[in-house]
Structure formats: structure tokens, C-alpha cells
C-alpha positions as CSV (number, residue, x, y, z in Angstrom):
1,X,5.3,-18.1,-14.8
2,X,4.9,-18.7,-11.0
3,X,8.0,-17.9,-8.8
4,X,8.8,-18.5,-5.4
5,X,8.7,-16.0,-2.7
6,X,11.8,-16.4,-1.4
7,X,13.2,-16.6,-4.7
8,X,12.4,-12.7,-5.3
9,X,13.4,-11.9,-1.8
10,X,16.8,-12.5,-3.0
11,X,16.6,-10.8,-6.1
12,X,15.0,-7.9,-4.4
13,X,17.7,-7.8,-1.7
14,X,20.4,-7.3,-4.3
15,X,18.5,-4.4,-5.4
16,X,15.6,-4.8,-7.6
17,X,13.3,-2.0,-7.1
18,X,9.4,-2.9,-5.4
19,X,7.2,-0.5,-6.5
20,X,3.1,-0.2,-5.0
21,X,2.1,2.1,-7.5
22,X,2.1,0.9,-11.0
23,X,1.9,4.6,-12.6
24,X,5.5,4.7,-10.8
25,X,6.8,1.2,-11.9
26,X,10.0,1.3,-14.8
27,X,11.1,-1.5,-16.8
28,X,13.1,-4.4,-15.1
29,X,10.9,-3.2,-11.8
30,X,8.7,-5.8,-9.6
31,X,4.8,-4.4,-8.5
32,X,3.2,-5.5,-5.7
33,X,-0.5,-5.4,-6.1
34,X,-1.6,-3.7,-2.9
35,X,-5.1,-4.2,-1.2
36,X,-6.6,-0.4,-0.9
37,X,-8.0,0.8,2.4
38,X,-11.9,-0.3,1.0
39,X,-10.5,-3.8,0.6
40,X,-10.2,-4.0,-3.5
41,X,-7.7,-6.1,-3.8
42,X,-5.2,-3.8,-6.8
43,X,-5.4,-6.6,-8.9
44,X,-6.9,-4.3,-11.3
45,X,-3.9,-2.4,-12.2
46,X,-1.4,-4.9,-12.4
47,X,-2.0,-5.0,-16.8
48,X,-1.2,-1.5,-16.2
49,X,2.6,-2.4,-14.2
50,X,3.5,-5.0,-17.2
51,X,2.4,-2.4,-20.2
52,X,5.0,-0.1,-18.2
53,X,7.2,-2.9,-18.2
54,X,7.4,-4.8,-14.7
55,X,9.2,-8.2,-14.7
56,X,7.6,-9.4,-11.5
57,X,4.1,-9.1,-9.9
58,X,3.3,-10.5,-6.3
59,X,-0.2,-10.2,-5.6
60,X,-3.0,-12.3,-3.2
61,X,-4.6,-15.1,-4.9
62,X,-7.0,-13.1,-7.4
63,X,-9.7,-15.7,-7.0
64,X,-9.3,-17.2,-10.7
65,X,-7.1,-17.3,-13.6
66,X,-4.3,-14.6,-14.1
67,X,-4.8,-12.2,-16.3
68,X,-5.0,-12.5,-20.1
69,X,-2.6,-9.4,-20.7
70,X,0.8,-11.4,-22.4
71,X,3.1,-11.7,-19.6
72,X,5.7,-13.5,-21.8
73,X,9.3,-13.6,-19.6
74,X,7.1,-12.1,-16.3
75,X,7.5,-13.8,-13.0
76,X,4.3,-13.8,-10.3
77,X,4.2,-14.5,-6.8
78,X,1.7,-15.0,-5.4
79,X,1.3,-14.7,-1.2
80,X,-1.2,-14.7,1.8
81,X,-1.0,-11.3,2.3
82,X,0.5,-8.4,0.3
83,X,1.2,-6.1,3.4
84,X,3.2,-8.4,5.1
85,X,5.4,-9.7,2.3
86,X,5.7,-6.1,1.5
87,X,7.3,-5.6,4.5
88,X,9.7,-8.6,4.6
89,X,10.5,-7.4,0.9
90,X,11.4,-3.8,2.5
91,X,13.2,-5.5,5.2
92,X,15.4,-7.5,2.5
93,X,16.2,-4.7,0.0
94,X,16.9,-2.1,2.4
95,X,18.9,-4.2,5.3
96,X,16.5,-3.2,7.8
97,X,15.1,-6.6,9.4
98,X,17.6,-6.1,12.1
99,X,18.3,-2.3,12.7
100,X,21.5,-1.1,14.5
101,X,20.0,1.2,16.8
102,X,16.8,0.6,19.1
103,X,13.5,1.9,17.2
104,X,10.9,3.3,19.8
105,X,7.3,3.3,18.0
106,X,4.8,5.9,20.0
107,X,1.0,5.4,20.1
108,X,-2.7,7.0,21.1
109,X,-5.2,9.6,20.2
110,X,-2.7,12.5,21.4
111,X,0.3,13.7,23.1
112,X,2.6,11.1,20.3
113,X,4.5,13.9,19.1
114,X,5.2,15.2,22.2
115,X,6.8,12.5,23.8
116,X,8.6,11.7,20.7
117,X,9.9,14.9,21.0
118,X,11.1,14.4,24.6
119,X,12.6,11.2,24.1
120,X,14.3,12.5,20.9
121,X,15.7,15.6,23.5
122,X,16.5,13.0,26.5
123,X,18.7,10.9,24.2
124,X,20.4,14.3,22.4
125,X,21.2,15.1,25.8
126,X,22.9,12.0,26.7
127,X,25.0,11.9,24.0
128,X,23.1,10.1,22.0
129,X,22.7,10.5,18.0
130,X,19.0,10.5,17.4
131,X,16.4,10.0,14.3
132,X,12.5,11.1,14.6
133,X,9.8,10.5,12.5
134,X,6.4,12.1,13.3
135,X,3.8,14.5,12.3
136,X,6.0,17.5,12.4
137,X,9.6,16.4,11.0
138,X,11.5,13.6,10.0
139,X,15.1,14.2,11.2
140,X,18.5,12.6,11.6
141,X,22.2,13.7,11.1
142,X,22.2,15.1,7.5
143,X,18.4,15.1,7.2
144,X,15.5,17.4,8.2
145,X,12.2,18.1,6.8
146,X,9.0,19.0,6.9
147,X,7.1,15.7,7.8
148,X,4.3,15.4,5.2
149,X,2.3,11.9,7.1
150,X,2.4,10.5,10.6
151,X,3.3,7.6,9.2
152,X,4.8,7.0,5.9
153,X,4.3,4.0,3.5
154,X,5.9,0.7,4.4
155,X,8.7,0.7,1.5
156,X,9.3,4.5,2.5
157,X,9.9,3.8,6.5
158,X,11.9,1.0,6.0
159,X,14.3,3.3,3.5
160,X,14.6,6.0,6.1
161,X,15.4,3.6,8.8
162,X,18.8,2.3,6.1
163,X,19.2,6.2,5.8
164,X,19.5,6.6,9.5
165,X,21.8,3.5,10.1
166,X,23.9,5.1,7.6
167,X,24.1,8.2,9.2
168,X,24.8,6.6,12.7
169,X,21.4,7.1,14.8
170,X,22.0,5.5,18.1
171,X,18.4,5.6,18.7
172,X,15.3,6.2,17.2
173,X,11.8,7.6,17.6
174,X,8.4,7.4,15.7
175,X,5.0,8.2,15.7
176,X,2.5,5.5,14.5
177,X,-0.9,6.0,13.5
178,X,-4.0,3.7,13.8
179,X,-3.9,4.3,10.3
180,X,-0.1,2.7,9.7
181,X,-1.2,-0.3,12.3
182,X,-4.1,-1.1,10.6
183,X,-2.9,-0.9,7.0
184,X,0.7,-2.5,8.3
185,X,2.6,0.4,7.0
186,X,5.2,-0.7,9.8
187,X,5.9,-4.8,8.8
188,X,8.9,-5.8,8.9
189,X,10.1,-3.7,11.5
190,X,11.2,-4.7,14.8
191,X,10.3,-2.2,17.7
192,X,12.8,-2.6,20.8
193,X,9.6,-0.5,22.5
194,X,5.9,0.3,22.4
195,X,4.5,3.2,24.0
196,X,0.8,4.3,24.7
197,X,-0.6,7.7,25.2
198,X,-3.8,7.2,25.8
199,X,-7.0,6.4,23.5
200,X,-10.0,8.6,23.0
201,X,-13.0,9.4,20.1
202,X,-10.6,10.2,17.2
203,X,-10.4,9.0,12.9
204,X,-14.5,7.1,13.6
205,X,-14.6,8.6,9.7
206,X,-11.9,5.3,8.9
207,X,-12.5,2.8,11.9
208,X,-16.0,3.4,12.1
209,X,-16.4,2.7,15.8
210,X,-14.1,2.5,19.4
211,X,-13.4,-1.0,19.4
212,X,-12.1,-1.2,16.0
213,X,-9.6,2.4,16.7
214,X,-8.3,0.3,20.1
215,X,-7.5,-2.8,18.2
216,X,-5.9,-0.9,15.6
217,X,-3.7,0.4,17.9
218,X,-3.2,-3.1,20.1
219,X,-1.1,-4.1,17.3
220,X,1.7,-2.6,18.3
221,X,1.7,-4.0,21.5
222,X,0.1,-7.5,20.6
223,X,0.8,-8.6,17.1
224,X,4.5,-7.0,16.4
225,X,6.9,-9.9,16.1
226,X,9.2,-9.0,19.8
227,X,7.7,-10.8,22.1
228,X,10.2,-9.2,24.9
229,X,10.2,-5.5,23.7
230,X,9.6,-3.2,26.2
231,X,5.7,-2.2,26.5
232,X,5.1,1.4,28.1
233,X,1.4,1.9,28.9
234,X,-0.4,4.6,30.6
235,X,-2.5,3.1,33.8
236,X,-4.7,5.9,33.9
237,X,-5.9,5.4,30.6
238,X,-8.3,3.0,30.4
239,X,-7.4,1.3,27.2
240,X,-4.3,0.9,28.9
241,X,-5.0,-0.7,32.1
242,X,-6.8,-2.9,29.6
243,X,-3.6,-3.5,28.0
244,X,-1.5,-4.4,30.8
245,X,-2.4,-7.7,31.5
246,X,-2.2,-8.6,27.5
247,X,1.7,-8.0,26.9
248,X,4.3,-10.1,28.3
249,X,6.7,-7.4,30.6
250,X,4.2,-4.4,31.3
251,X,5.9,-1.1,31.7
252,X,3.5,1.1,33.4
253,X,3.2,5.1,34.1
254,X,0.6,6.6,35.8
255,X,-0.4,10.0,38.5
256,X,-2.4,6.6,40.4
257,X,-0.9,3.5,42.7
258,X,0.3,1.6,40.5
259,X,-1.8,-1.1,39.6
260,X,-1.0,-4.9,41.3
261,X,-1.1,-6.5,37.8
262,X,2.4,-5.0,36.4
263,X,4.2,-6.2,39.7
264,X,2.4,-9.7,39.2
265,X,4.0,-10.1,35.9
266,X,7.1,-8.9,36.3
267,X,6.8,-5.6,35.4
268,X,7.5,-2.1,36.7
269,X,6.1,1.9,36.8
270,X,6.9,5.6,37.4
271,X,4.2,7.2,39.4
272,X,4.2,10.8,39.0
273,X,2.7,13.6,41.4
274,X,2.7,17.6,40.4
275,X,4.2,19.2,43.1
276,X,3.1,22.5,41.9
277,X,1.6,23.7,38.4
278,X,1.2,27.4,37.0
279,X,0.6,28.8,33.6
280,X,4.0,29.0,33.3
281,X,5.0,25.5,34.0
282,X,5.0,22.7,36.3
283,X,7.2,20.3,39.7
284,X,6.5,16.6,38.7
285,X,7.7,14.6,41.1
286,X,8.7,11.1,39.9
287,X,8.8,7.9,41.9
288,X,10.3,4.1,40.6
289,X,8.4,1.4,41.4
290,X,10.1,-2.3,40.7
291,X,12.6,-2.8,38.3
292,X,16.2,-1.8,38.1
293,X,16.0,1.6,40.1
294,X,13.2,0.6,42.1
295,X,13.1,3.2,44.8
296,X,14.7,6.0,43.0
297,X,12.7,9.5,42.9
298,X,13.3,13.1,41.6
299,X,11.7,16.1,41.0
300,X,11.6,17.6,37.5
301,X,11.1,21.4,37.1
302,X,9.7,22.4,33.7
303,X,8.2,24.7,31.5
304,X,5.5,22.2,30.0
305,X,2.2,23.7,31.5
306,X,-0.7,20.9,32.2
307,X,-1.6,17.5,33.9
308,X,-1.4,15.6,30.3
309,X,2.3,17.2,29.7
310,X,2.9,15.0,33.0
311,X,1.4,11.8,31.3
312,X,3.8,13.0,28.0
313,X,7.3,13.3,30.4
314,X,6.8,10.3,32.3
315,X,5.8,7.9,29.2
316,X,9.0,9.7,27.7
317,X,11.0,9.0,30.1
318,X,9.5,5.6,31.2
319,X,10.5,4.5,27.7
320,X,14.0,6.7,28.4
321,X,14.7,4.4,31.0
322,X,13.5,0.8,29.4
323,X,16.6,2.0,27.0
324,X,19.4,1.9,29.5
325,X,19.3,5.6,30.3
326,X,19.4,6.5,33.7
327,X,17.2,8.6,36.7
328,X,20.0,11.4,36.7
329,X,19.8,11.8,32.9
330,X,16.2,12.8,33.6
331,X,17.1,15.8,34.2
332,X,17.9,17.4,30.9
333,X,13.7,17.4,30.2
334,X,14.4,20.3,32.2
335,X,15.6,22.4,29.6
336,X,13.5,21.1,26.9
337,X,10.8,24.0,25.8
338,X,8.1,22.5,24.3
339,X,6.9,21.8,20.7
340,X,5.6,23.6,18.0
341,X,1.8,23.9,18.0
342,X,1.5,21.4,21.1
343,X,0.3,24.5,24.0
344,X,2.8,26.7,22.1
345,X,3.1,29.8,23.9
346,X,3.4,32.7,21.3
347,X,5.6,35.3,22.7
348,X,4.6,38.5,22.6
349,X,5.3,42.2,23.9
350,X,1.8,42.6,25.1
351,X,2.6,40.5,27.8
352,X,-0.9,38.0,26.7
353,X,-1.4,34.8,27.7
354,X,-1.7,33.3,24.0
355,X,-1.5,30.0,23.1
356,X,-1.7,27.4,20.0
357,X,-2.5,23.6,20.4
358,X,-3.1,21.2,18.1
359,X,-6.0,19.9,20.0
360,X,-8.4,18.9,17.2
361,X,-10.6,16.0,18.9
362,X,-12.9,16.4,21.6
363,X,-10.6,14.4,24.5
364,X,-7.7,16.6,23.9
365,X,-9.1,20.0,23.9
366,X,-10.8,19.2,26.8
367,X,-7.5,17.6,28.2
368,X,-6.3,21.6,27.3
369,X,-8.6,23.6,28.5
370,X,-9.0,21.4,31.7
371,X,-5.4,22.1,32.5
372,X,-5.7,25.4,31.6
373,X,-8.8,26.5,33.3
374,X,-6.9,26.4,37.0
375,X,-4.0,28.2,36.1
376,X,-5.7,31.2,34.4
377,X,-6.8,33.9,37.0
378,X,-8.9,35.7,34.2
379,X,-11.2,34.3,31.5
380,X,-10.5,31.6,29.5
381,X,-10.8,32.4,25.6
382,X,-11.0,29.1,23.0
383,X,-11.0,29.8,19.5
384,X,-12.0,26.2,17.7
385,X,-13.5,25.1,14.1
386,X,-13.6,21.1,12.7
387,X,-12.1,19.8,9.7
388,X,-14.6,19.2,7.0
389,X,-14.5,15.7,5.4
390,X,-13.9,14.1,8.4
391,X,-15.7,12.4,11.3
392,X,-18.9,14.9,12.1
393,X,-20.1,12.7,15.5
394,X,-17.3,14.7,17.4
395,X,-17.9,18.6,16.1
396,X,-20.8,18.8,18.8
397,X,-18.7,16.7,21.1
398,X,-16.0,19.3,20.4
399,X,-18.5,22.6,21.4
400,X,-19.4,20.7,24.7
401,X,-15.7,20.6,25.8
402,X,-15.0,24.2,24.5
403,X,-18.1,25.2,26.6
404,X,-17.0,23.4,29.7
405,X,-13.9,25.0,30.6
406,X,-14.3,28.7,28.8
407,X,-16.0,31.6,29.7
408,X,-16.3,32.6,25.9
409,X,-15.6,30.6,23.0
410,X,-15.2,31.6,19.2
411,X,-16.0,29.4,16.5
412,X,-14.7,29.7,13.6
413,X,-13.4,27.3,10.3
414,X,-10.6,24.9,10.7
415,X,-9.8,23.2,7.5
416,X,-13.1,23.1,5.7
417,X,-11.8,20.7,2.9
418,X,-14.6,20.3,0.4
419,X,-17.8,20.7,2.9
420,X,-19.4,24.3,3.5
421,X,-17.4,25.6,6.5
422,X,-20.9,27.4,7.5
423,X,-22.7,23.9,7.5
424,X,-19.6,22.2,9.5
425,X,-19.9,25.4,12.3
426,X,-24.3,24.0,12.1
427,X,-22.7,20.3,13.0
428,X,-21.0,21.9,16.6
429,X,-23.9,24.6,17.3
430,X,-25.8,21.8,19.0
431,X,-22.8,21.6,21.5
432,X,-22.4,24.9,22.4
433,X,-25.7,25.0,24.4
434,X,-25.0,26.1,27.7
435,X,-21.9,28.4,27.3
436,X,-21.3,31.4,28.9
437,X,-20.8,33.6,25.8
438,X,-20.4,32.0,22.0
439,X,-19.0,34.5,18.9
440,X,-18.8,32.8,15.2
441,X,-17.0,34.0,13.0
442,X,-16.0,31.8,9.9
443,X,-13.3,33.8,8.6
444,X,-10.1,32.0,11.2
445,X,-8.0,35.4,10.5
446,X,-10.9,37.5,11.7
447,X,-12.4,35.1,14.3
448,X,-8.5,35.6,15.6
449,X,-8.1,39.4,15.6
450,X,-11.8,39.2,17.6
451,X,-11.1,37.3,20.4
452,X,-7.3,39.0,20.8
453,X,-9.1,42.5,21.2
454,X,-11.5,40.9,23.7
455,X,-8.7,39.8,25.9
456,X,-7.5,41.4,29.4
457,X,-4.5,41.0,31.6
458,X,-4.7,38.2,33.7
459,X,-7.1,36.2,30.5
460,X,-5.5,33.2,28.6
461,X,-6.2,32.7,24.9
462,X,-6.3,28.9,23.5
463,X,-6.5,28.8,19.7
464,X,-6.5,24.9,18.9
465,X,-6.7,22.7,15.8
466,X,-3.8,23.7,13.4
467,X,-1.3,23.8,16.0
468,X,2.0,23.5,14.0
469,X,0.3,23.5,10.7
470,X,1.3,26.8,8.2
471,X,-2.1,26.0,5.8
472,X,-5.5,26.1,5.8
473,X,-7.4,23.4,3.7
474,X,-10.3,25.0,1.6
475,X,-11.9,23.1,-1.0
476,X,-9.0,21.0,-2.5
477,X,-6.6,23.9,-2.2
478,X,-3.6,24.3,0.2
479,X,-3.6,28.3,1.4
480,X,-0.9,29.1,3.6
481,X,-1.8,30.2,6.9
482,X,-0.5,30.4,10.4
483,X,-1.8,30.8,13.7
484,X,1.2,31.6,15.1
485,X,2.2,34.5,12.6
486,X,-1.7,35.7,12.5
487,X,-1.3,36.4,16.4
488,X,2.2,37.9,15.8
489,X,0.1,39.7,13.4
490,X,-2.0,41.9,15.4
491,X,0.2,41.8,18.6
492,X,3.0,43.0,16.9
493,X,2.3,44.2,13.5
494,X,4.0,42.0,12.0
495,X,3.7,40.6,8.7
496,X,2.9,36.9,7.7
């Protein structure tokens, strides 16, 4: 029996239960047949939902007759698109089409967890409650755990955004993935701002090429229902100068002039300038251009070592400000010490240079190493591998940015998955022509201890692509392991 749309909207607002799996649908339950990633349309299990009992199914057209499974006393619907509906079906059961608090969704190839992290911090600060949902945690008052995607499912994010109305978040901050944009993981949602990081090679082994990875992430900006949300974009990225003239009130942040397009529509921009910058941290100065502080500047003093943590503070506090807070509260970023595995210093008694980064594409550990490079006195160590299973144009693209900034680089195994980690380190050799000095070692713990016994005062250590994660992928098998306890290891002697 065909039902109206809006007729289970209702039903599913007073509670009934959506379910997207139909291994995970109980009696009495609605499933929506979701499209998968390679476009099959999940028609297919839908017999399966009604033998566990589902009383409604709302699927796309299936092209021909429904199914002959005997779906006495079920209801279908059927719409134009199953993402979206799943959305506005998220938005109705869980009271989430308007949201209490202002929801601040952070985009790019990198530095997304960092600024959500320093927006999260600015607001704290202010004396603001906050929520956060990225690649790290997922926090608010009462809640805080391990984050397990960048994004979660659509049904899932709108049923942490209820949980964090309910606990009183006055503001809120999340990471969203090309991945989420392009499978509309976020519908339903209203955004009161859109930020940009930046856009480089990154996830080719899903979008398959450049243009398809940028307009992925355009939706956020373009094709999310607020047509006055605040749009934060990075002028010195190219993808987002290209984005500027595109959204209706362009927010723009930049080490450049500002560009003449933002003022023409209406907009405005911080333009930073690093007063001074050591391994140790960093002066960003910080200028307002148009808008309501137009004029205003101030000099931040932080801990955050390199030219892209500038970019991450001023599209944090860009956004900071497009919420109502003010210049002076700018401040507090001051005191904020960093995130875990993003350039994570890793304290030790020996008095080394050591850090961890997450950088696990070939635009951010250059980013790192570029910033690093000036600020180290000694030589410049990088300890990298590349996750197996993914994209293999970048491994070589990843030796070649190693190789430009270090004087001796260490290969070694990331998260193999289920390719040979020998044949992924074959993938990069062909980009490690031309360095100074190359060591592989397969073995990360080993490939670790190597390049700490190499080190000398006044050297700086980089070991990226984990960063913050405590595991190492090998096979199908989740092994715990930690950079950061692996250094402690052998500096300290102590144990993981």
C-alpha cells in the first residue's frame, strides 16, 4: 500500500524508529532503502526489513513493480531521493530542523580538527557551553568519547545534535568530510556557518579526480539550504578564492590583501601577518577588514608552531567572530596548547625536538615540514609510511615532499590494511629520488627507535601519519599502537 511522505513524517516525528540497515530493523520499525556509495540502489534488501518485520519502507522508484515478498498491512513511500528524505525524516523524529544553538560545519583536506578545536576553546572561554564532533572526539556536557568517523551517519548526527540541545550547548562545532557532503550524511541540518581550510590531493581512491573532491566539498557552501549563513573561506587557497565570488556574504581570511571581490559583495576579512615564529611558537598579528570591527587589530602570542597554524587561528576565529564574539575575546587562543597528534610536541627529559602530526597526504606534510624546516637550526628528521588500500597516486607524491624539506627521511609502514606494506614502501621509492639520506625500515616501532638514536641537539624529529591514532591497521586487524607512547618509550623507558 502506497503512503504519503508527509504522512510518515508525522508518524516518524512521534517516534517511530527509521532504521538504514535492515539487519538492524525490529518489528513495528520503518527502513529506508539507502543508495550505497557504488550507486546500487538497496532495494535489494528491503524483503529482508519486512521478514524482520518493518511496517514501512521508503525507497527511490525501483524502476518496476514492487516486490513480490507479501507485504500485507506494510506501507511504502516512495521519494526522489532517499538521502534527503532521510534527512528531513531525522530532522522530524529528533526535533532538529531548527537547532537551539548555532552549528558551525568545518571543511578541507586538513587543519578541520584543528580549528574545530579552537573555536570549541574560544567559545569555552567566553562562557560559552560547547559541543564538538570530529575526528578525535565527540563531546558535550555529560558526553565524551572517542570519535570513531569524521562524520557520522545522517540519522546518528541529527541524534547527537537533540543530545546536545538537551544538555544546553550554546554553540556547536563539526568536522565534515567530502565523504558526508557527498553521500548527504548532513541533510536536514541547518549550518548558521561554513568554513574552508583549504583543498589539496586527498581520498582520489573515492572521488576519483580534483574536480569531483572540490565539488564535494562546495556543498557546504553552495547547496546547504541557508542562503545567509556565514561563509568563512581561505583567500589563499585557491579553491577558495574560487569560492568567493559563489556564496552570497563572503567571509574571507588570508596572510594576502584581501581580495576586491569580498568587499564588492558585501563581505569582510582578517588578514594575518607572523610577527615572529620559532619552534616553539608563533606572534600573528591580526587585522579587520570591513564589517562590524572594521579596523580593529591585535597581536596573538601562541604556542602553535607554523604558517598553516596561522591559516587554522584566523579561520577559527573568523568564524569566532561571524558568531557575535568579539576582538578582545581573541585572546584566550592564547592559552590554548594544541591538539593531540596535530604537530604534537612529545615532552621529554632529553630535551629533543619530537614531534607527531597527522599529516598523511602529500599537501600537509609538506605544509609541516615547510614550516618546520626554518625553525629547526639542526637537521630535519621525517619518519613517513602510506596507508594501504587507499589512493597509491599520492605515496610517491608523499616521498617528494618528505625529500624536500628533510635532510634524512625514514620510511617506514603506516597502516598497511590488507596490501604488502613492503610493496606500498615500492609505491613511494620512486619519490624519494633526490634526498639527502633515505633509511627503510618497515617495522614503525623500529623505524622509530632508528631515527631517535640518529638525532642531535639542535635536530627536530617529525613522525607523521597516525598522529592521534593509538592503532595500527594490519591486514583486517586493529593492533594498538602509539606514536606518542613508542617515543616516550625509548626516551624515557617507559612502557606502552
Amino acid at each position: 500500500m502506497l503512503a504519503k511522505f508527509d504522512t510518515l513524517l508525522e508518524k516518524v516525528s512521534r517516534g517511530l524508529i527509521v532504521r538504514t540497515h535492515s539487519g538492524r530493523v525490529n518489528p513495528g520499525e520503518a527502513f529506508l532503502a539507502l543508495p550505497s556509495t557504488g550507486g546500487r540502489s538497496g532495494f535489494e534488501y528491503v524483503d529482508h526489513a519486512i521478514e524482520r518485520g518493518a511496517t514501512w519502507i521508503v525507497t527511490e522508484d525501483p524502476g518496476g513493480e514492487l516486490p513480490a515478498t507479501d507485504t500485507n498491512g506494510v506501507r511504502w513511500v516512495l521519494v526522489d531521493d532517499a538521502r534527503e528524505a532521510l534527512g528531513r525524516l531525522a530532522a522530524a523524529h529528533f526535533n532538529t530542523k531548527i537547532l537551539p544553538f548555532p552549528l558551525v560545519g568545518v571543511t578541507g583536506t586538513n587543519g578541520k580538527t584543528t580549528v574545530c578545536h579552537l573555536m570549541e576553546h574560544l567559545f569555552r572561554a567566553a562562557g560559552r557551553s560547547t559541543g564538538l564532533l570530529g575526528t578525535i572526539r565527540e563531546r558535550w556536557p555529560g558526553e565524551d568519547h572517542a570519535a570513531l568517523l569524521t562524520t557520522p551517519g545522517c540519522w546518528e548526527l541529527h541524534e547527537r545534535m537533540a543530545a546536545m540541545a538537551g544538555a544546553g550547548v550554546e554553540a556547536a562545532f563539526m568536522e565534515v568530510s567530502s565523504h558526508a557532503l557527498d553521500q548527504k550524511r548532513v541533510a536536514g541540518l541547518q549550518f548558521a556557518c561554513a568554513v574552508l581550510t583549504n583543498l589539496s590531493q586527498d581520498h582520489l581512491d573515492y572521488h576519483l579526480d580534483m574536480e569531483s573532491y572540490g565539488r564535494a566539498k562546495s556543498i557546504l557552501f553552495e547547496k546547504c539550504p541557508e542562503p545567509d549563513k556565514c561563509s568563512v573561506l581561505n583567500w589563499d587557497d585557491a579553491f577558495g578564492r574560487s569560492l568567493l565570488p559563489r556564496v552570497a556574504t563572503p567571509v574571507g581570511y588570508g596572510l594576502s590583501d584581501m581580495p576586491e571581490v569580498i568587499a564588492k559583495k558585501g563581505g569582510w576579512g582578517l588578514k594575518g601577518a607572523l610577527r615572529s615564529a620559532s619552534i616553539s611558537g608563533m606572534a600573528l598579528e591580526v587585522h579587520c577588514f570591513g564589517g562590524p570591527y572594521d579596523g580593529d587589530a591585535f597581536t596573538l602570542q601562541t604556542e602553535l608552531v607554523g604558517e598553516y597554524n596561522a591559516y587554522n587561528l584566523l579561520a577559527a576565529m573568523a568564524a569566532g567572530l561571524c558568531l557575535d564574539l568579539h576582538p578582545d575575546e581573541m585572546t584566550a587562543l592564547a592559552d590554548f596548547h594544541g591538539v593531540p597528534g596535530r604537530l604534537e610536541r612529545v615532552a621529554a627529559s632529553s630535551g629533543l625536538d619530537v614531534f607527531v602530526d597527522y599529516a598523511h597526504t602529500p599537501d600537509a606534510l609538506d605544509n609541516v615540514l615547510r614550516n618546520m624546516r626554518p625553525l629547526t637550526p639542526g637537521r630535519l628528521i621525517t619518519i613517513f609510511g602510506c596507508g594501504g588500500d587507499r589512493d597509491r597516486t599520492k605515496r610517491p607524491l608523499m616521498g617528494q615532499a618528505a625529500c624536500r624539506h628533510s635532510d634524512i627521511v625514514v620510511l617506514t609502514s603506516d597502516n598497511p590494511r590488507t596490501e604488502d606494506p613492503l610493496a606500498i614502501l615500492e609505491d613511494v621509492r620512486p619519490g624519494l629520488a633526490g634526498c639527502r639520506e633515505t633509511v627503510t625500515e618497515v617495522d614503525r616501532r623500529k623505524a622509530i627507535g632508528m631515527a631517535l638514536e640518529m638525532m642531535k641537539p639542535g635536530d627536530a624529529l617529525l613522525v607523521a601519519g597516525k598522529g592521534h591514532e593509538d592503532y595500527q591497521i594490519i591486514g583486517h586487524e586493529k593492533r594498538p599502537f602509539s606514536d606518542q607512547a613508542v617515543i616516550r618509550e625509548f626516551l624515557e623507558g617507559e612502557t606502552t
